[in-house]
N, C-alpha and C positions, 0 to 999 in steps of 0.2 A: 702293634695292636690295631686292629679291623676296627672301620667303623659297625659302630653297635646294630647286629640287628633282630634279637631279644630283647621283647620288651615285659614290663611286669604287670599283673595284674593288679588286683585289689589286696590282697592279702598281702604282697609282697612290697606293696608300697607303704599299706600303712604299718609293715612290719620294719620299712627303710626308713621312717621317719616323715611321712609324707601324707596328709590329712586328705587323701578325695576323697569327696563327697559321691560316692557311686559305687550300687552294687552289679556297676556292669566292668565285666573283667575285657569286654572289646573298649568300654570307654576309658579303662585304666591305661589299658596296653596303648589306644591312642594319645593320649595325656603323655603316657613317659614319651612316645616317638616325637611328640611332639617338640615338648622343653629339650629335648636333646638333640633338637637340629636348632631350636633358638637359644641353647647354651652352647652349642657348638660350629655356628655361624656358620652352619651348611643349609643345602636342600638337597633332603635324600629323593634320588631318581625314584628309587622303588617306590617309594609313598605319595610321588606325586611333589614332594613338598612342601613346605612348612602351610604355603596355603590350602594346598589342599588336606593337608592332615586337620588344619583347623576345622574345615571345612565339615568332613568325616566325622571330629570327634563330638562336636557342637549337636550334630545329626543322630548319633550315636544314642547320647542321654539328654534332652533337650533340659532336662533339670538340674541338671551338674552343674553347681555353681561354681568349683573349680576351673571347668572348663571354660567359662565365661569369662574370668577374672582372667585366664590367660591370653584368652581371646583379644577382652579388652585392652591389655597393656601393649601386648605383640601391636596392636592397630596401631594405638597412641603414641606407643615409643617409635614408630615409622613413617608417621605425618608430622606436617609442623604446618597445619592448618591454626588460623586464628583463636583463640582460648577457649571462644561459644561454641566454633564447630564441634572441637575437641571434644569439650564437656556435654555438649549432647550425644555424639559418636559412643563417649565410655557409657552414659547411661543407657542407651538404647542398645548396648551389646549386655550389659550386666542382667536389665529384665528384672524379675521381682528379685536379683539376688539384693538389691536396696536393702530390702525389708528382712534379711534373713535372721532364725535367732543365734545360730552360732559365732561364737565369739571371732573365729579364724576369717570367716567369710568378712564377716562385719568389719578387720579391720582393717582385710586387704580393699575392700568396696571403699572404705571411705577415705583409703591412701590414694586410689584411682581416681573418685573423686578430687580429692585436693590438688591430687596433681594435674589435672586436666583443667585445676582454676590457674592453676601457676602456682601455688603452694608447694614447692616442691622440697622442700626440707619437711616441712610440717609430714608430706607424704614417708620422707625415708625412716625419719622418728619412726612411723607406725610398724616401717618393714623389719626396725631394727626390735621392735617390740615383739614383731612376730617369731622372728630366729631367737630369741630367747627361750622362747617354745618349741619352738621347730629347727633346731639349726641345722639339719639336711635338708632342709627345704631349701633345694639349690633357685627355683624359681623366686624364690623372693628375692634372695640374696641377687639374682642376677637384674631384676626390679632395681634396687638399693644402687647396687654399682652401677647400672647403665644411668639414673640420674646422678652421683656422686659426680659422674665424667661432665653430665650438663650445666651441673653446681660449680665445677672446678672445686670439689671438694677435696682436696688431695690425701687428706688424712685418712679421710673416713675411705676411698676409696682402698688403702691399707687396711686398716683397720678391722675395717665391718669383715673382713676375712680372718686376718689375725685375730677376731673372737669366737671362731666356729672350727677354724681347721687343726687344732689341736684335736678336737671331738673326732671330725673326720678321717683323724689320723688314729686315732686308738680303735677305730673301727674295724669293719672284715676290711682285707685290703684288696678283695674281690668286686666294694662296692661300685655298681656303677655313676660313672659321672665323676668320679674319685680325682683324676686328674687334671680336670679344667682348677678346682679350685688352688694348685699350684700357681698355674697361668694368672689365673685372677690376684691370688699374691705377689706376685713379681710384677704386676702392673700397677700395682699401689704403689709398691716399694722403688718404682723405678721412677715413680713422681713425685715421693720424698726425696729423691737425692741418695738412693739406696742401691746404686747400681749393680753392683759385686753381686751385694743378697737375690737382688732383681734375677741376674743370670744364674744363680745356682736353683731358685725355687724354679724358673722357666723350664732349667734343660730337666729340671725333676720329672716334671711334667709331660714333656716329653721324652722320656725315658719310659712312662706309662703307658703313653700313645700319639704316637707322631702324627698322628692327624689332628692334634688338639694346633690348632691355626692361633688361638686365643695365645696362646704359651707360647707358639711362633712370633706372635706380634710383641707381645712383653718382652722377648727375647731383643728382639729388633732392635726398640725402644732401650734396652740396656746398652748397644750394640753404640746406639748413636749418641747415647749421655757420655758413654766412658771414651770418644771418639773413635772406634773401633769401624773406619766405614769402608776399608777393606776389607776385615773379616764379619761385617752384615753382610758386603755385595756376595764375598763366597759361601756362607752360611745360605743363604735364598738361593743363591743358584742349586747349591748341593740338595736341598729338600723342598726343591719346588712341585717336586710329584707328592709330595706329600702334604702341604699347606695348598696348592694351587685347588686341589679338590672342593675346597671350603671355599664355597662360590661365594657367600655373602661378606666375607672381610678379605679374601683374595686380594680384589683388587687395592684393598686399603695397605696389604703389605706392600706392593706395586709402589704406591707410592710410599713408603717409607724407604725403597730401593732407590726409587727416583730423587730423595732427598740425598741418602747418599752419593751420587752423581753427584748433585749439585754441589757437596759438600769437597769432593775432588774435581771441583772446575767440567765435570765432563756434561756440559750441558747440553748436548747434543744427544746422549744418552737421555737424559732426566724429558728434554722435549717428546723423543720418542718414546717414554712409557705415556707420555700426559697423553700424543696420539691414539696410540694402542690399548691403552687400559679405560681412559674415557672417553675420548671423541669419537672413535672411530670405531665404535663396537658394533656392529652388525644391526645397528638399527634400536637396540633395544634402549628403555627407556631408564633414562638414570635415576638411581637410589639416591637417598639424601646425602649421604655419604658420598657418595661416589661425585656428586656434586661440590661436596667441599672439596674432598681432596684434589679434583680438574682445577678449580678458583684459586685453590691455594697453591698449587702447581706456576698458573698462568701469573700470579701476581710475583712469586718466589724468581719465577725465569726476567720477569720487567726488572725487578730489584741487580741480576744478575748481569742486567743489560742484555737481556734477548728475547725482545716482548714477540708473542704472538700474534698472530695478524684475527681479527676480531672475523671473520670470515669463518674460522675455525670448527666456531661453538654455535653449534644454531641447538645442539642439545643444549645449551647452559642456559642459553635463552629463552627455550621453551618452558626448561624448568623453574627460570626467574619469571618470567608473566606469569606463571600458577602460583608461586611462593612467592611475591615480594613485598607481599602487604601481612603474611604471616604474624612477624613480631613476636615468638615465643622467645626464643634464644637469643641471646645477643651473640654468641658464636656463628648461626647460622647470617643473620644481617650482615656481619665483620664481611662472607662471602659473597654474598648479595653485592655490595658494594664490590670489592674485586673484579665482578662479574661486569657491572657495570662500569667500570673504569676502562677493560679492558674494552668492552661493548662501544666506549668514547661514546653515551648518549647522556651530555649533560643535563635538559630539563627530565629526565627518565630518573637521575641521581638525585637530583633536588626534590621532586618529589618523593623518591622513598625517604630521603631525609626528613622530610617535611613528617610524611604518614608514621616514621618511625619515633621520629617525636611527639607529636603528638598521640600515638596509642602509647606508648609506657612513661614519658614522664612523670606521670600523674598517678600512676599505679603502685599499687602499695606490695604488687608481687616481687621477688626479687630480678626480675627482668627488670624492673621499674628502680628498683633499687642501687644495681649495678648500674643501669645506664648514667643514671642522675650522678654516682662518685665516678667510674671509672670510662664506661662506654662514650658518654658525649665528649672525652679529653682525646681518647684512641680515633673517632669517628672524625673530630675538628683534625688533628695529626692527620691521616689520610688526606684531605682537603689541601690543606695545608701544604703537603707532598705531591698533590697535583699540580699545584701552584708553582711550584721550584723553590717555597718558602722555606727550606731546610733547615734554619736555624732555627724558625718556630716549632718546628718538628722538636726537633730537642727540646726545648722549652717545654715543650704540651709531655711527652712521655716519658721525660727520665724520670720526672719524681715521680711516677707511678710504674716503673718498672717491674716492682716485685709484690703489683696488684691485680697484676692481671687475670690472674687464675678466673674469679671470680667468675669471667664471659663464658668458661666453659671450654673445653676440651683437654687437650694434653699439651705437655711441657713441650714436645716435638711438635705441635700443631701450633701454638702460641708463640712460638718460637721468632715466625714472622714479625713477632713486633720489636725482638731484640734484634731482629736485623734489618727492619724499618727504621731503627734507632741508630744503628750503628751507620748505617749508608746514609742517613741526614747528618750524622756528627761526621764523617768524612768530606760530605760535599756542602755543607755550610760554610760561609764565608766570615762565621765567626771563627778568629784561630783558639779559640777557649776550648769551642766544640771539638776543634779538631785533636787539641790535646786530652780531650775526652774519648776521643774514639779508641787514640789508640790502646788507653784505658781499656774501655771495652771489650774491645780485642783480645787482650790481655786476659782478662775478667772469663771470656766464655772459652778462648782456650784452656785457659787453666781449669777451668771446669770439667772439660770433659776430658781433662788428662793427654789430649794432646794438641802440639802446636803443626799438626801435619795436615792442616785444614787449606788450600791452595786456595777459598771461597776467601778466608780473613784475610794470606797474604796478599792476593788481592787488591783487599781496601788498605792495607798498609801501605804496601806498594803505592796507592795511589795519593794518599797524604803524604809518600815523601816526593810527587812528583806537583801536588799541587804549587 
């Protein structure tokens, strides 16, 4: 299947289930190209691009309040400026849509809202209110899920799918957009521990249209829970004309590739995508994304024993001065620090630590929340890990192992702290820990069904040489 390039007007969207607000059929047809490069984590050439489509469609009917709400989420969900900037940025794109009387507008404006205060459950509640109503409203739905991933909500990120895609399925099977909400299932399901299910709803999806990259990545994500990291490495190679196209999460499979490397010792490999896919890009400037997964890259290769020379990243650093006083996410912070570990600029650490404390301790958002149970345990561990203090390491994060969701991302992204834990219980000179490692070891092979991991024998190896 081609990427889409028929779009629907007015008639045919709210005859798909989908409330705009416009009787103009150029501002319809912008609206679907639109959601369909930001459900589909591309930029179409021909449109210019999801910015410029915004750009277009805003222009288009300066009254569409639809258009606005998506405007404003696209912005929001793409910066990780301080909670004020945030929350004034979503208001000054929404415009009187504040004060609208319709109930739909009203209660995507006040999810935008909340979440732009850091309310961000209070926000998905309302999105989950709205697909009650609307349950092809793939825009909401993809709302819901992109915060679920910042919640570490793992359920709901299943879920909130598993409540609409039965509907979608009794539908025409002609409808558009039809097949990401496969992908979006198998990525829920593959962060419950659902792996099997995860790969059969993925290849579904792709079987609809191989250019769904989203379905590609859940596919991965299976790939690497069920320890299959011979057949990811060949799966990406075989369909990388097809996922590669989908410029905006591209490079995040990249690194899901690069994980696999690291996962078969070939770290030589895994260095060279962190060059090629983030460092070394032709100048351009990095996404937020593309910035975690370089930090998580750079910290996974030190863990490995093959840190990179801090020379490297003057992109990571440009993007740290801009972002480090952020404080939305505790995900994006965890990289932050990385950043600076590898960067070796100690009073540059303590002060974020300092600012990072100080803005959410005290907060009653769940930034504030996490940090206070889990985040300041994880943040003290890193420290601690700079130290060579390795037994404290264990100390601080084994009894918080199977809490960590909460910071936000994915079980493959998180992953780094089961193996921040596991290289502290190897190289601790407590022998308790070390009988714990090998536990561990244990523990995450048998998880992912296989013991063919050369990363664990490794650290086994190296407990029988301590």
């Amino acid at each position: 299947m081609p990427f889409r390039d028929h779009w629907r007007d007015v008639k045919t969207l709210h005859n798909d289930g989908i409330p705009i607000d416009t009787t103009s059929n150029e501002t319809a047809k912008l609206f679907d190209a639109t959601v369909t490069q930001y459900v589909g984590w591309y930029n179409d050439k021909q449109l210019g691009g999801i910015k410029a489509s915004l750009s277009r469609l805003l222009d288009s009917d300066p009254n569409c309040a639809s258009s606005r709400i998506l405007a404003a989420a696209i912005g929001m969900f793409s910066t990780s400026h301080p909670s004020v900037l945030v929350h004034a940025q979503v208001v000054e794109t929404l415009g009187d849509t504040v004060i609208s009387s319709d109930r739909y507008i009203n209660l995507h404006t006040q999810a935008l809202i909340d979440w732009s205060l850091g309310y961000r459950s209070r926000a998905t509640n309302t999105w989950e209110t709205i697909l009650l109503s609307y349950p092809f409203d793939i825009m909401t739905l993809k709302f819901a899920l992109d915060t679920y991933v910042h919640l570490g909500n793992q359920n709901m990120l299943r879920d909130s799918v598993a409540r609409v895609l039965p509907i979608w399925e009794s539908s025409s099977p002609h409808r558009p957009l039809k097949s990401y909400l496969y992908g979006m299932y198998a990525f829920g399901l593959g962060e419950t521990n659902m792996a099997l299910r995860a790969e059969k709803q993925a290849r579904l999806g792709l079987e609809l249209n191989e250019h769904d990259a989203w379905a590609t990545h859940a596919l991965a994500h299976a790939m690497e829970y069920m320890g299959q990291t011979s057949e990811g490495i060949d799966f990406l190679e075989k369909t990388d004309n097809h996922w590669r196209r989908c410029d905006i999460i591209a490079p995040h499979i990249d690194w899901h590739w690069a994980l696999y490397e690291l996962e078969q010792d070939n770290w030589e490999k895994a260095e060279d995508i962190l060059q090629r896919c983030f460092l070394n890009n032709n100048g351009t400037e990095l996404s937020r994304l593309k910035y975690t997964d370089a930090a998580s890259l750079i910290y996974r290769l030190k863990l490995a024993g093959h840190p990179c020379s801090s020379q490297s990243n003057s992109k990571l650093k440009q993007f740290l001065d801009v972002h480090l006083r952020d404080h939305q996410i505790l995900f994006h912070d965890f990289h932050h620090y990385f950043v600076l570990d590898n960067i070796a600029d100690t009073e540059m650490k303590k002060d974020f630590l300092r600012s990072l404390k100080e803005t959410v301790e005290s907060s009653d958002t769940n930034t504030g929340k996490f940090y206070r149970e889990i985040g300041s345990r994880i943040f003290a561990a890193l420290e601690h890990f700079d130290e060579g203090d390795y037994a404290q390491v264990v100390e601080l994060l084994y009894p918080i192992r199977y809490q960590t969701a909460v910071v936000g991302g994915s079980n493959a992204q998180r992953d780094i702290f089961t193996l921040l834990l596991i290289h502290s219980a190897v190289y601790s000179n407590n022998n308790q820990h070390q009988q714990l490692a090998k536990r561990l070891i244990n523990e995450r092979c048998e998880m992912r069904g296989s013991t063919k991991s050369r990363m664990m024998e490794n650290y086994a190896n190296t407990i029988l040489t301590n």
